[in-house]
HTML snippet that shows the backbone in 3Dmol.js (N, CA, C, O; Angstrom):
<script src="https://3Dmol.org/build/3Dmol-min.js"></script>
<div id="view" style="width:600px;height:400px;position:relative"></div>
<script>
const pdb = `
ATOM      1  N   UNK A   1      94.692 195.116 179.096  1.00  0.00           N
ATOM      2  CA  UNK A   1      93.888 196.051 179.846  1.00  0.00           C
ATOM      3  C   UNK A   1      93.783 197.362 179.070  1.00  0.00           C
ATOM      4  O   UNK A   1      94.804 197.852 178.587  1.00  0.00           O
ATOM      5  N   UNK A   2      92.645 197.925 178.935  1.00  0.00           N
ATOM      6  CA  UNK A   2      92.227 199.308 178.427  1.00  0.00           C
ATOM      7  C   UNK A   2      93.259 200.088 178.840  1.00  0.00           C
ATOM      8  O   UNK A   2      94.094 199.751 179.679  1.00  0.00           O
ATOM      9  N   UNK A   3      93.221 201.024 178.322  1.00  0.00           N
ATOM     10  CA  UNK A   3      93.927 202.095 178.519  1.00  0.00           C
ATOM     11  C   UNK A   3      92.532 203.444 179.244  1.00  0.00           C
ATOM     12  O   UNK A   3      91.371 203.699 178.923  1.00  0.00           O
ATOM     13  N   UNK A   4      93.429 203.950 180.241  1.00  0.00           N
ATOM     14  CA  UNK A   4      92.095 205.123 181.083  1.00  0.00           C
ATOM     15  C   UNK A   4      91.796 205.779 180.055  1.00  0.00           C
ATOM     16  O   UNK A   4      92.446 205.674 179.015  1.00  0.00           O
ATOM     17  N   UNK A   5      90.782 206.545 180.183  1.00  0.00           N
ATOM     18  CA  UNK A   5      90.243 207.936 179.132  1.00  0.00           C
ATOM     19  C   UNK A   5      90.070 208.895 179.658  1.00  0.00           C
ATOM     20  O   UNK A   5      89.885 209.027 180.868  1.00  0.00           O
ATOM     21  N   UNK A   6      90.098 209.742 178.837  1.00  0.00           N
ATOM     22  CA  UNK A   6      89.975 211.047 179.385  1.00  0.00           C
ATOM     23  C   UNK A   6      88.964 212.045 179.585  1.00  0.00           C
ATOM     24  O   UNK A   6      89.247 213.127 179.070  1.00  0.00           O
ATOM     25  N   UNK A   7      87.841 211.988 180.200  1.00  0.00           N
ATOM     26  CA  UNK A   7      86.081 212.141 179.930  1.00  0.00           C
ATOM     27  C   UNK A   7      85.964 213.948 179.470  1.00  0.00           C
ATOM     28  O   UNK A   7      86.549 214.631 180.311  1.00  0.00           O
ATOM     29  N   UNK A   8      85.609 214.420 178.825  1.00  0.00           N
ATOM     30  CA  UNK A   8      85.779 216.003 178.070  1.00  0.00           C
ATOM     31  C   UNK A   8      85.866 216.879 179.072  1.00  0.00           C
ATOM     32  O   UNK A   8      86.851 217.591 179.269  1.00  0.00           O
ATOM     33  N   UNK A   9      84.405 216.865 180.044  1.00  0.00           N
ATOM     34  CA  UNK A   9      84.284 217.463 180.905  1.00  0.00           C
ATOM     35  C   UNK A   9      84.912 217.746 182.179  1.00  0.00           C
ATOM     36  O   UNK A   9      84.625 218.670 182.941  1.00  0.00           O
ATOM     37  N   UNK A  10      85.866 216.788 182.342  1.00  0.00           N
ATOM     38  CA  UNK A  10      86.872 216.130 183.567  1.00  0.00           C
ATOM     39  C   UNK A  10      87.484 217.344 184.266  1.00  0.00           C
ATOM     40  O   UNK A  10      87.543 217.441 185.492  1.00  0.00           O
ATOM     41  N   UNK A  11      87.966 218.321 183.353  1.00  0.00           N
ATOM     42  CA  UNK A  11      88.618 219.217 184.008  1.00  0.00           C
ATOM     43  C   UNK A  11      87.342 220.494 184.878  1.00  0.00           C
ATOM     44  O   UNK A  11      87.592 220.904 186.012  1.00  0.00           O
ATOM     45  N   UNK A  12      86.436 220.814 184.338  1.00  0.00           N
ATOM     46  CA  UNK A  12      85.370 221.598 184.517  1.00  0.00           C
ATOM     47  C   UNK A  12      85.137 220.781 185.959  1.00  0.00           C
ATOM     48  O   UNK A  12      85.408 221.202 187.084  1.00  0.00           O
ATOM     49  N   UNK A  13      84.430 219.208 185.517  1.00  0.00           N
ATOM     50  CA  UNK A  13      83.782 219.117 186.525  1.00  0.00           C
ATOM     51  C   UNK A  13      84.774 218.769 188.444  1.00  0.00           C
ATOM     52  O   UNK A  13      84.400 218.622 189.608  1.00  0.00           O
ATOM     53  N   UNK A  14      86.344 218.795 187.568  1.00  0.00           N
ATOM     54  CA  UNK A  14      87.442 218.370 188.727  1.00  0.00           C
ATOM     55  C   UNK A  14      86.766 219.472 189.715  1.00  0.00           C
ATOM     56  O   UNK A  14      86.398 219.239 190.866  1.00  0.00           O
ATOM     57  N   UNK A  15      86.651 221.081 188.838  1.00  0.00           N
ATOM     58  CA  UNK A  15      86.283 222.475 189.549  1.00  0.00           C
ATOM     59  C   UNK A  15      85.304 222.281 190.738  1.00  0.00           C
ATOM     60  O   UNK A  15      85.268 222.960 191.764  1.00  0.00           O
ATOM     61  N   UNK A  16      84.746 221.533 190.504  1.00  0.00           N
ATOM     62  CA  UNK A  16      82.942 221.273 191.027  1.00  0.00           C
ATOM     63  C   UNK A  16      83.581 220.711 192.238  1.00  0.00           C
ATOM     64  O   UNK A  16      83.754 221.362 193.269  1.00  0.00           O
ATOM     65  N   UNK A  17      84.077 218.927 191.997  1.00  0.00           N
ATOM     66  CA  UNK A  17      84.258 218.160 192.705  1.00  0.00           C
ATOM     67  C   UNK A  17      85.350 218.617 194.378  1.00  0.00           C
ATOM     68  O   UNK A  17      85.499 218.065 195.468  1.00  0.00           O
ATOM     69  N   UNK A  18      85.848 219.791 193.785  1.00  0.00           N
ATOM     70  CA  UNK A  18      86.566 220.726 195.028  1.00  0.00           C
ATOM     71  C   UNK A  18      85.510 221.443 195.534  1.00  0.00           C
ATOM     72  O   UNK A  18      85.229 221.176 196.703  1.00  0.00           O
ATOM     73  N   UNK A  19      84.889 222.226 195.019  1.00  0.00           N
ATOM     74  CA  UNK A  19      84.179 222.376 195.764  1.00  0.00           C
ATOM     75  C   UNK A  19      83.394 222.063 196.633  1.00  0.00           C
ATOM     76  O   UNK A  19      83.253 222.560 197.750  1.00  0.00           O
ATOM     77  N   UNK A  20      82.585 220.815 195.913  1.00  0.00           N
ATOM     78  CA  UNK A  20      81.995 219.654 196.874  1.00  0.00           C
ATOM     79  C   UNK A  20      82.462 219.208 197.970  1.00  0.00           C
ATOM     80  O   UNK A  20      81.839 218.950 199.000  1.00  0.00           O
ATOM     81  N   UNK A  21      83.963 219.077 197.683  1.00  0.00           N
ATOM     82  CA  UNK A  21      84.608 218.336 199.191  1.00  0.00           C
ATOM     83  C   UNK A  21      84.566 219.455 200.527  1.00  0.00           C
ATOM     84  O   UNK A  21      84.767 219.183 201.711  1.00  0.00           O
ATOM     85  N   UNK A  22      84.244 220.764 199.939  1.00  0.00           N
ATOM     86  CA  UNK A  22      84.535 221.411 200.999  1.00  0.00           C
ATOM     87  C   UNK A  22      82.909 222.248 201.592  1.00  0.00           C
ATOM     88  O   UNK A  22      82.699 223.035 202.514  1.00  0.00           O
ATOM     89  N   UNK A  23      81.709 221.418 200.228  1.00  0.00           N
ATOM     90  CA  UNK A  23      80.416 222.275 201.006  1.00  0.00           C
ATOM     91  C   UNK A  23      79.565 220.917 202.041  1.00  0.00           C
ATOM     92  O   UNK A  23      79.683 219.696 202.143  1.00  0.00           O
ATOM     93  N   UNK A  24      78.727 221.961 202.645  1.00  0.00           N
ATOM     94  CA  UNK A  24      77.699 220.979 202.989  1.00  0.00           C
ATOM     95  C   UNK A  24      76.325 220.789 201.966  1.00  0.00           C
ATOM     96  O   UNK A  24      75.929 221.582 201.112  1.00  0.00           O
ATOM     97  N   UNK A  25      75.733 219.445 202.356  1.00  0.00           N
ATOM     98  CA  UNK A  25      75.016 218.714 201.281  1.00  0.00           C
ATOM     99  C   UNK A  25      73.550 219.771 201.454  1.00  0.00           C
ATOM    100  O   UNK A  25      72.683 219.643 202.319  1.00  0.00           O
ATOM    101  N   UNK A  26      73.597 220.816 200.358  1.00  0.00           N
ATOM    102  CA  UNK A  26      72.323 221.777 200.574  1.00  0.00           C
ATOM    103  C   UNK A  26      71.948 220.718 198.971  1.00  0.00           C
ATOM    104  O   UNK A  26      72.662 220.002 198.269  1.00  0.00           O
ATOM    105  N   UNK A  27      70.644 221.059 198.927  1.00  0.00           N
ATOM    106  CA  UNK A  27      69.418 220.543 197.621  1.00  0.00           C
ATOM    107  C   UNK A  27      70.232 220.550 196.300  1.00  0.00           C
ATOM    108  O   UNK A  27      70.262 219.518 195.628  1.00  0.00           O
ATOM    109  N   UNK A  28      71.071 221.957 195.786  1.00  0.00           N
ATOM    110  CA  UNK A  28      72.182 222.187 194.608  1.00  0.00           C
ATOM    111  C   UNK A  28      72.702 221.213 194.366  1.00  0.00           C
ATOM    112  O   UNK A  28      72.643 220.446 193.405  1.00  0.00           O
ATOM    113  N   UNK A  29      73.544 221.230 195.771  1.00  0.00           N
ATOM    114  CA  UNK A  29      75.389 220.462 196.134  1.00  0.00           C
ATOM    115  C   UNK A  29      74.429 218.656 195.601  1.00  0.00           C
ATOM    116  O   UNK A  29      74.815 217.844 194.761  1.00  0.00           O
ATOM    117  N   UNK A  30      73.572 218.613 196.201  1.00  0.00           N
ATOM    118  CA  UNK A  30      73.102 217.072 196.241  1.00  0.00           C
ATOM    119  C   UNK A  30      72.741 216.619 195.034  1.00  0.00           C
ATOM    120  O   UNK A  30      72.899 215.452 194.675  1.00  0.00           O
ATOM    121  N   UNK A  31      72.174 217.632 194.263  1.00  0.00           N
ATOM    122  CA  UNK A  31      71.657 217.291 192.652  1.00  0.00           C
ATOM    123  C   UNK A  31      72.772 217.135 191.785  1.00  0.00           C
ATOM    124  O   UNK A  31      73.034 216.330 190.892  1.00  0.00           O
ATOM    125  N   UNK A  32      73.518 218.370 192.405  1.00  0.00           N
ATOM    126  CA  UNK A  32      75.601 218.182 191.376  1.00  0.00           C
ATOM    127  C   UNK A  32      76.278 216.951 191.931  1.00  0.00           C
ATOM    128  O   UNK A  32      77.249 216.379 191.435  1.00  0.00           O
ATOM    129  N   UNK A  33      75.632 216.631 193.024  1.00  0.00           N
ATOM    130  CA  UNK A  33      76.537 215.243 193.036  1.00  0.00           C
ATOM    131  C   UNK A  33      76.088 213.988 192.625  1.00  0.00           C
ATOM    132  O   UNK A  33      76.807 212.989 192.589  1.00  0.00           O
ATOM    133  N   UNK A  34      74.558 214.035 192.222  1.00  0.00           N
ATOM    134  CA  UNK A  34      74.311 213.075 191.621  1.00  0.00           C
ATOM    135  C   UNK A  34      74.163 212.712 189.959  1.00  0.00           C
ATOM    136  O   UNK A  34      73.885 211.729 189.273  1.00  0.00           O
ATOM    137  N   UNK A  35      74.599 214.423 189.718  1.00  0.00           N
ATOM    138  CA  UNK A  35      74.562 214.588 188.037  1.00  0.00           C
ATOM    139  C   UNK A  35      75.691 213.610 187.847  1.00  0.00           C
ATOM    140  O   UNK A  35      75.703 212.536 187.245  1.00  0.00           O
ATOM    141  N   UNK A  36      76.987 214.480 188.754  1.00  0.00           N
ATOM    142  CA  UNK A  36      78.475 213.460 188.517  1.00  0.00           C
ATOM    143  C   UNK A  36      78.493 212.216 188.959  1.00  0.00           C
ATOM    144  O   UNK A  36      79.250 211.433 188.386  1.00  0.00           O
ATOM    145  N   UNK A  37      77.619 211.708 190.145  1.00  0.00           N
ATOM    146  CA  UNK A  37      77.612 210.374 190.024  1.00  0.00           C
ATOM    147  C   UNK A  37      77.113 209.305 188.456  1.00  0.00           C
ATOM    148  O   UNK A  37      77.788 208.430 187.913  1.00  0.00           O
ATOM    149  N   UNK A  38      75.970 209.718 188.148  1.00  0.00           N
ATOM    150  CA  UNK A  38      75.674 209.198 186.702  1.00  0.00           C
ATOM    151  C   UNK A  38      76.858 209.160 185.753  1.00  0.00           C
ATOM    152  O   UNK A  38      77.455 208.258 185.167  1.00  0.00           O
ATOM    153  N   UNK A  39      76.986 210.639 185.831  1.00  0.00           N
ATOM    154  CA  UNK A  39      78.390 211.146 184.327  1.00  0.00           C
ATOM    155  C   UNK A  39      79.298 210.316 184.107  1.00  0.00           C
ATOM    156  O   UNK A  39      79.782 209.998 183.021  1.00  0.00           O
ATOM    157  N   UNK A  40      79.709 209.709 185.806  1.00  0.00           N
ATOM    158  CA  UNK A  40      80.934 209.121 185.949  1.00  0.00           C
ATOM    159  C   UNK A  40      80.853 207.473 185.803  1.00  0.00           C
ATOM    160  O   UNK A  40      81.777 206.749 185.431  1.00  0.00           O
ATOM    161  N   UNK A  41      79.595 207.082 186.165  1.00  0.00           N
ATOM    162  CA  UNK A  41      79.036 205.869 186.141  1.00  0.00           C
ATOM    163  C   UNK A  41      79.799 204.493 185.421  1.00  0.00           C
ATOM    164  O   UNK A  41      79.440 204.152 184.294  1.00  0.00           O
ATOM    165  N   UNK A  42      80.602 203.922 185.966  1.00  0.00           N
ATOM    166  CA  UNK A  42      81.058 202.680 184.315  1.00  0.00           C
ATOM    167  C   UNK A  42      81.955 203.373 183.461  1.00  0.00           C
ATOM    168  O   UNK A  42      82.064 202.846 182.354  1.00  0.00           O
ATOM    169  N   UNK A  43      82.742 204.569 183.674  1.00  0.00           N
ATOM    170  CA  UNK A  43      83.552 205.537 182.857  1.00  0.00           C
ATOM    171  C   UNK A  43      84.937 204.684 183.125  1.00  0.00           C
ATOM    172  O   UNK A  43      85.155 204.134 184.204  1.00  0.00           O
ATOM    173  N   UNK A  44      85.883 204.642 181.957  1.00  0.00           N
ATOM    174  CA  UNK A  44      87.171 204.074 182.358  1.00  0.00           C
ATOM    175  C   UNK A  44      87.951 205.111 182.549  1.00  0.00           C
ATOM    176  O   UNK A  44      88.617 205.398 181.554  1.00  0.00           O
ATOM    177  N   UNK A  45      88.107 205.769 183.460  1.00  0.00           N
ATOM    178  CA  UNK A  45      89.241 206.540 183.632  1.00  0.00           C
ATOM    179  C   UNK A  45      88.488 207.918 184.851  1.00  0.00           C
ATOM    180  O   UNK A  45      87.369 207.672 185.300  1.00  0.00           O
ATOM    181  N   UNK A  46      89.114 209.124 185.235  1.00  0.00           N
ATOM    182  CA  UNK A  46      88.958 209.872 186.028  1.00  0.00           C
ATOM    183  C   UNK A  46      88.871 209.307 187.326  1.00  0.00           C
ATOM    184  O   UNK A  46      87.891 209.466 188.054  1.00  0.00           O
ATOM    185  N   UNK A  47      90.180 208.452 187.720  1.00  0.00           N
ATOM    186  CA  UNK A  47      89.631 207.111 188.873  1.00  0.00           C
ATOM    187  C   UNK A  47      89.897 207.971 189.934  1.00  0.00           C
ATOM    188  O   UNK A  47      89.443 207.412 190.933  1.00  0.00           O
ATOM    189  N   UNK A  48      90.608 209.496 190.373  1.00  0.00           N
ATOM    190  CA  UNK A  48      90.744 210.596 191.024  1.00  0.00           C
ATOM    191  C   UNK A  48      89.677 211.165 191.579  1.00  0.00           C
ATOM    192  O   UNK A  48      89.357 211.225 192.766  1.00  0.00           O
ATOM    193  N   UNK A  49      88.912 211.764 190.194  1.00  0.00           N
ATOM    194  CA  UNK A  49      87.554 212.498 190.704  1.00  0.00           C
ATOM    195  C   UNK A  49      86.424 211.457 191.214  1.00  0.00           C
ATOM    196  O   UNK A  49      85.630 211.782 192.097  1.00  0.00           O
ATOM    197  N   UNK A  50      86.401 209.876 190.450  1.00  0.00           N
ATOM    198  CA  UNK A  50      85.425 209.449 190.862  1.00  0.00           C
ATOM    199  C   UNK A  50      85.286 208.839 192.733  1.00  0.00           C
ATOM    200  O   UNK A  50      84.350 208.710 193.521  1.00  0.00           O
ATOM    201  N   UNK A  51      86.573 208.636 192.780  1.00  0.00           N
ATOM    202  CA  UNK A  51      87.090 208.402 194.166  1.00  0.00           C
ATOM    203  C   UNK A  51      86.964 209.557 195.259  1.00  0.00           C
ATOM    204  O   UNK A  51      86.780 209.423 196.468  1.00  0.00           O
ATOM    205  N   UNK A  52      87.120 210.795 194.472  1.00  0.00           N
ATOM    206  CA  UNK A  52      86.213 212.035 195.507  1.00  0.00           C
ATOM    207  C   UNK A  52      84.871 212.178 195.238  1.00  0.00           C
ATOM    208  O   UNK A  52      84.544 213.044 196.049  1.00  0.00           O
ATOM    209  N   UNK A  53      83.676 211.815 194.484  1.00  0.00           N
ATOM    210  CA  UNK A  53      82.622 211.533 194.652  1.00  0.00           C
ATOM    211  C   UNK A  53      82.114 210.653 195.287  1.00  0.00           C
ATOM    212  O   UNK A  53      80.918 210.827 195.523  1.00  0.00           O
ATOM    213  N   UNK A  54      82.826 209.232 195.886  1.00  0.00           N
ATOM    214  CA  UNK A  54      82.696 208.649 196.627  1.00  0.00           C
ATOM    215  C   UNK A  54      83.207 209.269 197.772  1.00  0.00           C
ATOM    216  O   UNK A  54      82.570 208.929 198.769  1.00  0.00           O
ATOM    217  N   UNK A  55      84.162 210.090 198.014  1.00  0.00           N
ATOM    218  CA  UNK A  55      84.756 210.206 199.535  1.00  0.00           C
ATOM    219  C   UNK A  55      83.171 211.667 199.568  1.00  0.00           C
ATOM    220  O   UNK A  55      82.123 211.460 200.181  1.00  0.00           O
ATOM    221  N   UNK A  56      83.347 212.462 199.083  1.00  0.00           N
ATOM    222  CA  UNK A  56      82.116 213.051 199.585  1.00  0.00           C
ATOM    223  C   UNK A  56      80.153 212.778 200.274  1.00  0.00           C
ATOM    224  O   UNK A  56      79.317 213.346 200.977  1.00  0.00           O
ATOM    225  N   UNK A  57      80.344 211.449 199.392  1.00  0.00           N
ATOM    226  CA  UNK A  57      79.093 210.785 199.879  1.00  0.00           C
ATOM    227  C   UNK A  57      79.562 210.189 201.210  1.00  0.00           C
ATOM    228  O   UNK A  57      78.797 210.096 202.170  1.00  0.00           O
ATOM    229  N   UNK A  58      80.942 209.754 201.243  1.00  0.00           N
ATOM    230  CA  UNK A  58      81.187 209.145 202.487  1.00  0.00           C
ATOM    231  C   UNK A  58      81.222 210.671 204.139  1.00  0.00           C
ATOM    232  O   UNK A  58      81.198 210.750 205.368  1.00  0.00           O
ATOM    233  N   UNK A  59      81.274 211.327 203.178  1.00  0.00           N
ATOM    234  CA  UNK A  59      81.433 212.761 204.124  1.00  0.00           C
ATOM    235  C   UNK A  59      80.001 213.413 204.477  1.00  0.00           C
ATOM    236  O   UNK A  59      79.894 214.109 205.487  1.00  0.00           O
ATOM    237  N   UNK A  60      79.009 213.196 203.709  1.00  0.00           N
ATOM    238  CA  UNK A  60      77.912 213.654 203.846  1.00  0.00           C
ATOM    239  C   UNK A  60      76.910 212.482 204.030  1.00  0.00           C
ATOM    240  O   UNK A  60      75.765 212.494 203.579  1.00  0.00           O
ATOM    241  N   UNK A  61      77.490 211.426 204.771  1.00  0.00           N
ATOM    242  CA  UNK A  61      76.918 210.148 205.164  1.00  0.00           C
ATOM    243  C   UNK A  61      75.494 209.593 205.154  1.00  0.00           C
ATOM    244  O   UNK A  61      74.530 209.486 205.914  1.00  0.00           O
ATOM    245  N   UNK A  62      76.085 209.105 203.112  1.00  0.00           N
ATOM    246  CA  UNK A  62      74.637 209.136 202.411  1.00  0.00           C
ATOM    247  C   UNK A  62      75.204 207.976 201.179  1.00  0.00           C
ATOM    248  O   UNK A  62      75.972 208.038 200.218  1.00  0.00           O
ATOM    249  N   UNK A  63      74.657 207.299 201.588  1.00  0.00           N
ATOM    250  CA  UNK A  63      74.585 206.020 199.999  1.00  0.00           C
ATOM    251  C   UNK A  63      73.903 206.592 199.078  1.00  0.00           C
ATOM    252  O   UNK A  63      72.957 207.376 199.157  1.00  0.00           O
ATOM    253  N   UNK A  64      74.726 205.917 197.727  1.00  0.00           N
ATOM    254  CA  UNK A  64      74.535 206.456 196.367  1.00  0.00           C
ATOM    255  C   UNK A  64      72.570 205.866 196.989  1.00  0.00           C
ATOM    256  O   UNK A  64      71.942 206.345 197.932  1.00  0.00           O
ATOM    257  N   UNK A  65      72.348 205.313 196.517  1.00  0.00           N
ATOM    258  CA  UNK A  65      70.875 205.022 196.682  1.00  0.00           C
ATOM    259  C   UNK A  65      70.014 206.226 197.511  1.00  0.00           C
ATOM    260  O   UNK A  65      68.920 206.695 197.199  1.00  0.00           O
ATOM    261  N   UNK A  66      70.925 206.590 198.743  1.00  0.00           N
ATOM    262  CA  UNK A  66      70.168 207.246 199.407  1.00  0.00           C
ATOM    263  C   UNK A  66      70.291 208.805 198.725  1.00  0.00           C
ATOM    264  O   UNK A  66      69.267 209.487 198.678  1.00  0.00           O
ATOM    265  N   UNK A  67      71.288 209.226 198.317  1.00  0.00           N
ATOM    266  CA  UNK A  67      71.318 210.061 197.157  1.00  0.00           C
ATOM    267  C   UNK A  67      70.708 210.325 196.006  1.00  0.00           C
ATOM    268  O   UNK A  67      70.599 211.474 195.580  1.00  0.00           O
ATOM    269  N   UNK A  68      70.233 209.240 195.370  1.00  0.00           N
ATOM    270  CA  UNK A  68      69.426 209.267 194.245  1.00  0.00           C
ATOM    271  C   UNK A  68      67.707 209.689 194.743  1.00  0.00           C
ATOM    272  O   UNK A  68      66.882 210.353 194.115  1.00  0.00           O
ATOM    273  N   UNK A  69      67.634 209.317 195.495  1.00  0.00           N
ATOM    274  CA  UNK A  69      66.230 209.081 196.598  1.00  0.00           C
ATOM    275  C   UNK A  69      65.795 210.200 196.370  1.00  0.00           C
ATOM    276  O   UNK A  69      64.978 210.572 195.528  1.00  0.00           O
ATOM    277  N   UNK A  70      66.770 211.166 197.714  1.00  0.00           N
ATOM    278  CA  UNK A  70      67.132 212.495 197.506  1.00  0.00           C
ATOM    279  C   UNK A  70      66.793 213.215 196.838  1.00  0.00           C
ATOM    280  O   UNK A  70      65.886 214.017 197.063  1.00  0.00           O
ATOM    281  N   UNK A  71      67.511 213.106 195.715  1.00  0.00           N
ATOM    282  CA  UNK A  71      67.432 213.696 194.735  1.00  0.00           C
ATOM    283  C   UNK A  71      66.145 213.834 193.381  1.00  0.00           C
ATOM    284  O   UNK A  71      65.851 214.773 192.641  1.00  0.00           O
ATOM    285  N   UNK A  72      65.676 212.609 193.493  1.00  0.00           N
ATOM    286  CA  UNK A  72      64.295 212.103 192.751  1.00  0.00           C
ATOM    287  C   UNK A  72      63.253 212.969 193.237  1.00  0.00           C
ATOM    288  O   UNK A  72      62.492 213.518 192.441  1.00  0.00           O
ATOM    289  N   UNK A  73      63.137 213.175 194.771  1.00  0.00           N
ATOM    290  CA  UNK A  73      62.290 213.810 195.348  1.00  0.00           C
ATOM    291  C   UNK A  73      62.444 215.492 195.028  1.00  0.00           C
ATOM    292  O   UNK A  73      61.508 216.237 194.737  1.00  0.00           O
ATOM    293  N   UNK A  74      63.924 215.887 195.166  1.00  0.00           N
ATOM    294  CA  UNK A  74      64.252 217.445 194.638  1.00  0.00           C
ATOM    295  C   UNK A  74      63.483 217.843 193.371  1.00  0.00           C
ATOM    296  O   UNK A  74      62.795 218.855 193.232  1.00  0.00           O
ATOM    297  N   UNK A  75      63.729 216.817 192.415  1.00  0.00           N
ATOM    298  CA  UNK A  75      63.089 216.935 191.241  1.00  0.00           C
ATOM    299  C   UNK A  75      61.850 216.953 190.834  1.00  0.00           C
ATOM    300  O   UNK A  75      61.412 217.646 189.915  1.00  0.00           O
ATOM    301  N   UNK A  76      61.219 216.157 191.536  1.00  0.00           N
ATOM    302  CA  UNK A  76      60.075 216.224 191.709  1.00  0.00           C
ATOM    303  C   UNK A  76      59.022 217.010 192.261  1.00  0.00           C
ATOM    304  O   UNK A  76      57.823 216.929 191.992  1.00  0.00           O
ATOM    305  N   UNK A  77      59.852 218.128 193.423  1.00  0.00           N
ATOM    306  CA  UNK A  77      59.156 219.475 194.022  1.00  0.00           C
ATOM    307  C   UNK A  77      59.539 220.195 192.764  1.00  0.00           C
ATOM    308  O   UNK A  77      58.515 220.648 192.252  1.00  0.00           O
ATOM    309  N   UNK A  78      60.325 220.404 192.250  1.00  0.00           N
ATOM    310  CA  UNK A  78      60.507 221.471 191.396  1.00  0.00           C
ATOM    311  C   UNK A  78      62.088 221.814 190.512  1.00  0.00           C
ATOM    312  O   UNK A  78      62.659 220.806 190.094  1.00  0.00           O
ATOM    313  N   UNK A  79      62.567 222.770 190.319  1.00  0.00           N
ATOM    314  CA  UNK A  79      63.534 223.054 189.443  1.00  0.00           C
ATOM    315  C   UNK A  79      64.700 223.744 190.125  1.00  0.00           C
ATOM    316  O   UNK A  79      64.928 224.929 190.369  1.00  0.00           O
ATOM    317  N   UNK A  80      65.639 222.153 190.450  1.00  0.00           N
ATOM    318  CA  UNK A  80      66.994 222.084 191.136  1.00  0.00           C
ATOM    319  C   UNK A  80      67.653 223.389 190.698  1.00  0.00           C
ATOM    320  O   UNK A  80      67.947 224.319 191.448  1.00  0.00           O
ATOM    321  N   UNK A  81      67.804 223.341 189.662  1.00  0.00           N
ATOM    322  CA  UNK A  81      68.790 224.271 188.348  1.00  0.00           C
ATOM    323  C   UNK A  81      68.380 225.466 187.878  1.00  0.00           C
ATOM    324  O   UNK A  81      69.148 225.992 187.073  1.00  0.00           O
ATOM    325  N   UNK A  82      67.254 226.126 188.183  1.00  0.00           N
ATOM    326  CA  UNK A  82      66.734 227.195 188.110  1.00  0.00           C
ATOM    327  C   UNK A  82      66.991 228.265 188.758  1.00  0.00           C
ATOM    328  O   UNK A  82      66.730 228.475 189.942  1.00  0.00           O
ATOM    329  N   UNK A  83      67.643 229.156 187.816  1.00  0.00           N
ATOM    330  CA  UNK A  83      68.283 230.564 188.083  1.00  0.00           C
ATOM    331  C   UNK A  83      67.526 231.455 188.863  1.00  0.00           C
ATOM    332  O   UNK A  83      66.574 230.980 189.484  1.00  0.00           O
ATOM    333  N   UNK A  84      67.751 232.578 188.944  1.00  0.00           N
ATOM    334  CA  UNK A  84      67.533 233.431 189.714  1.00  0.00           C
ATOM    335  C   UNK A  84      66.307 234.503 188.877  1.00  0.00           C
ATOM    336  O   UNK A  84      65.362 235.203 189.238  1.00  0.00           O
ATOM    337  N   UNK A  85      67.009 234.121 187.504  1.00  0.00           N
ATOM    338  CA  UNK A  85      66.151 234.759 186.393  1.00  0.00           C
ATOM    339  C   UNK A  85      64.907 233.999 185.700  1.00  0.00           C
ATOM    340  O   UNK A  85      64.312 234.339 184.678  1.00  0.00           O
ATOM    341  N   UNK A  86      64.643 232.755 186.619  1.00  0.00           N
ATOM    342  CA  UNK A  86      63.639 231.768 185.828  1.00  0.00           C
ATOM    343  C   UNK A  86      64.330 230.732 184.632  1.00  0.00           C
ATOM    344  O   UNK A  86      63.448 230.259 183.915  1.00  0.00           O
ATOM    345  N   UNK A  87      65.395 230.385 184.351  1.00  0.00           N
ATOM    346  CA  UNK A  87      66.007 229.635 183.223  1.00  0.00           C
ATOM    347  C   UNK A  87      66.635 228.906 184.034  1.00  0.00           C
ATOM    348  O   UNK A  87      67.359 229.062 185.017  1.00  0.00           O
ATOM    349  N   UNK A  88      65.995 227.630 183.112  1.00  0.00           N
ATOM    350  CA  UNK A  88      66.770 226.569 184.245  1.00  0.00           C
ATOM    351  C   UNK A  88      67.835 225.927 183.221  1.00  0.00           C
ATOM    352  O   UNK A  88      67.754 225.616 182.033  1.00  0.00           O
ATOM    353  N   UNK A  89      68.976 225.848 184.274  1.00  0.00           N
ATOM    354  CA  UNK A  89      69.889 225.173 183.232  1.00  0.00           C
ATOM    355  C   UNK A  89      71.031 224.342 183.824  1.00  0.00           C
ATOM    356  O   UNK A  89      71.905 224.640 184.638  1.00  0.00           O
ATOM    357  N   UNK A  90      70.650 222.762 182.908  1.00  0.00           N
ATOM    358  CA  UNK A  90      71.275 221.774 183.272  1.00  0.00           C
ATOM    359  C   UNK A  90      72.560 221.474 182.617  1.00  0.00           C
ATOM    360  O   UNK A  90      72.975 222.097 181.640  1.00  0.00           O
ATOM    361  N   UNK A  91      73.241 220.393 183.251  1.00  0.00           N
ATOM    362  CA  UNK A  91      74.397 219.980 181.995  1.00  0.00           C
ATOM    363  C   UNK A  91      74.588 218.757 182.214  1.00  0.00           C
ATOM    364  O   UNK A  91      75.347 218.517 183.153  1.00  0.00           O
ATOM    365  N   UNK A  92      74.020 217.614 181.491  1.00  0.00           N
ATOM    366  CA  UNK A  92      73.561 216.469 181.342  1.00  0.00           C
ATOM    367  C   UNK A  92      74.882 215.383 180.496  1.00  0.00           C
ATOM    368  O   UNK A  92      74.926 214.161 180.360  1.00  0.00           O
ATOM    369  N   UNK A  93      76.172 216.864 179.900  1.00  0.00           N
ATOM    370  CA  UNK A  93      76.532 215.780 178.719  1.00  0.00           C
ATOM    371  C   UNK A  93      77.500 215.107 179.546  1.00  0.00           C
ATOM    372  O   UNK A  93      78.118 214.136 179.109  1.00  0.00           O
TER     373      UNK A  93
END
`;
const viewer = $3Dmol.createViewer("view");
viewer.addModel(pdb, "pdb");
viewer.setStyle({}, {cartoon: {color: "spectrum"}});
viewer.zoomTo();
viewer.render();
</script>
């Protein structure tokens, strides 16, 4: 059996994933949770955080599908990630 890994971002995005557990699902919160759903996607290891991305969808009582949905549509009105100053800025890695 593999050995877990350790994904770069893991600690940054642990930051996020607390937060998440404790907001409600506004347009942001829903797009950051589906960035980390992807990120995390098939990843061997972070079996912690990915298990609170699941308990939060289970909290904001919404299937990954129905999340992506969601979210397709956010994207599609306009720019999730867009500052206050007009710069939109994602983090995809």
């Amino acid at each position: 059996m593999a050995q877990d890994q350790k994904h770069p971002q893991e600690k940054r995005d642990r930051l996020l994933v607390n937060e998440l557990l404790l907001a409600d699902p506004s347009d942001h919160n829903l797009a950051e949770l589906a960035r980390l759903r992807i990120r995390y996607c098939n990843f061997p290891g972070a079996r912690q955080l990915i298990q609170d991305l699941d308990l939060i969808l289970e909290q904001w009582q919404l299937t990954e599908a129905e999340l992506f949905e969601k979210t397709r549509q956010l994207h599609e009105k306009g720019k999730v990630y867009k500052k206050s100053s007009g710069e939109e800025v994602q983090d995809w890695n």
